[in-house]
C-alpha positions as CSV (number, residue, x, y, z in Angstrom):
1,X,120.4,94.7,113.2
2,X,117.0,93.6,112.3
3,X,116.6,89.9,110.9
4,X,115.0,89.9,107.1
5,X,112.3,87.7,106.5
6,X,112.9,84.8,103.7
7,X,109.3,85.3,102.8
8,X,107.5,85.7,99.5
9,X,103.7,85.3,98.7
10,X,102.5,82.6,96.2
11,X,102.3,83.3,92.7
12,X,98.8,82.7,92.9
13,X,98.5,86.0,94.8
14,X,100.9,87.9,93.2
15,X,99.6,87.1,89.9
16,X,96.2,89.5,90.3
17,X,98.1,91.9,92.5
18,X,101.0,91.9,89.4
19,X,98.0,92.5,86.7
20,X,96.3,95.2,88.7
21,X,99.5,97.1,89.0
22,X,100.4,96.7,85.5
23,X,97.0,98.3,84.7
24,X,97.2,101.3,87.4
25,X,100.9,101.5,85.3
26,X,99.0,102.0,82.0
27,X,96.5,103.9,83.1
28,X,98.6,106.4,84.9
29,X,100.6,106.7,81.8
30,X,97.7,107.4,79.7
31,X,96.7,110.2,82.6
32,X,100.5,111.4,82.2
33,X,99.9,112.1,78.3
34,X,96.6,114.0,78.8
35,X,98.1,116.4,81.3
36,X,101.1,116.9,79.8
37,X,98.6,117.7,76.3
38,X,96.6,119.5,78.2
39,X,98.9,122.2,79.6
40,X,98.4,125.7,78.4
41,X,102.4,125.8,78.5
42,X,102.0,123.2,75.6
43,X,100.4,125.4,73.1
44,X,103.9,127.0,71.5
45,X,101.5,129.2,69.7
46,X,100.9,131.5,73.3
47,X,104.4,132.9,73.3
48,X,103.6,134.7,70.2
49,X,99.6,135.8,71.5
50,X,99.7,139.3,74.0
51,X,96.3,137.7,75.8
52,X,94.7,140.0,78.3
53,X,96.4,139.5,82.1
54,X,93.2,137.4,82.8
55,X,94.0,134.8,79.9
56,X,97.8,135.2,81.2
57,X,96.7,134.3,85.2
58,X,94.4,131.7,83.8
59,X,97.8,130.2,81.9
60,X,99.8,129.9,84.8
61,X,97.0,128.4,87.1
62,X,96.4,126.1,84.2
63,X,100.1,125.3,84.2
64,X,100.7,125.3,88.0
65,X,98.1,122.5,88.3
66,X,99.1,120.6,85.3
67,X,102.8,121.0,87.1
68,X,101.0,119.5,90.5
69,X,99.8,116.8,88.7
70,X,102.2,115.6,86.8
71,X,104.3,115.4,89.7
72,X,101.9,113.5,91.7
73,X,100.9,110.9,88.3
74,X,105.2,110.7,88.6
75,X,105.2,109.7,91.9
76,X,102.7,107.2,91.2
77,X,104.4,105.7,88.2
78,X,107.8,105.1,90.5
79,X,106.1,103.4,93.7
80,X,104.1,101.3,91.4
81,X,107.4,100.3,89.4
82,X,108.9,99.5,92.5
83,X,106.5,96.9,93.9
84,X,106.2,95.3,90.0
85,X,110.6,95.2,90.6
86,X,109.8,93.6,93.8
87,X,107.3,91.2,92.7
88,X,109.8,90.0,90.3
89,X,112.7,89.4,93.1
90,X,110.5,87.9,95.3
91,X,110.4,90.8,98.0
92,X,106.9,91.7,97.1
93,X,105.4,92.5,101.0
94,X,108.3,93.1,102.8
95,X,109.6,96.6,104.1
96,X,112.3,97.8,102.0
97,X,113.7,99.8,105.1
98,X,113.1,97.0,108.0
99,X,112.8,94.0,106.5
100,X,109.6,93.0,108.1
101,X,106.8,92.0,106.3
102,X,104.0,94.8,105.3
103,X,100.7,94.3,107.3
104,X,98.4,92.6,104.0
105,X,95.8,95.2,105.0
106,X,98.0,97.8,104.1
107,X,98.9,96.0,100.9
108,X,95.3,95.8,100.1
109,X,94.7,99.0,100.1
110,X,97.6,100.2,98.5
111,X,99.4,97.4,96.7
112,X,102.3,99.7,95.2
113,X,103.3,100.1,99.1
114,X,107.3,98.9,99.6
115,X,107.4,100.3,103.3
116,X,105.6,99.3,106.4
117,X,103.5,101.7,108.3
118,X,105.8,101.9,111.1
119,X,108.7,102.4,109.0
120,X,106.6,105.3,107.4
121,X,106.0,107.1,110.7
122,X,109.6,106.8,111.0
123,X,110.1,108.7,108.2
124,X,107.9,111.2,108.5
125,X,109.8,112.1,112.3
């Protein structure tokens, strides 16, 4: 059984790390709405249009990568609301699977992380 750490970082790190997440949050919401808007599956008004097959491909490309990423924007939205829950219980930093703490390299390139790397290779086996 691996030992968990009874570590958390100072508030006066996790307060810039805390506001830049909540802004990715927002801004990834916004990006939600405009692909969402801009999906030709939106427009109620092409059931009732008999387009050409070219205007009907370009549809369901349009769609299929609206589909791709709002998925991916999902994704996003999740992990980050993860590591603003962890913030908040004081786990912020340490790997939700192992217990370790997350190399701060890896948190500064991606903040919203909750697993270490090692954890991730694990994962990926």
């Amino acid at each position: 059984m691996v030992k968990k750490l009874n570590f958390s970082f100072p508030t006066k790190v996790l307060g810039p790390v805390k506001g830049f997440l909540q802004g990715e949050l927002k801004k990834l919401k916004k990006q939600a709405e405009r692909v969402k808007k801009n999906d030709p599956f939106a427009d109620t008004s092409r059931v009732n249009d008999n387009a050409a097959v070219d205007t009907d491909v370009a549809e369901q490309v349009g769609h299929s990568n609206a589909e791709a990423k709002g998925k991916f924007i999902k994704s996003r939205i999740v992990q980050i609301r993860k590591a603003l829950t962890r913030i908040k219980i004081g786990k912020y930093g340490i790997c939700e699977d192992c217990g370790k703490m997350i190399d701060t390299d890896r948190l500064m390139v991606f903040p919203e992380t909750t697993v270490c790397v090692k954890c991730v290779k694990d994962r990926e086996k």
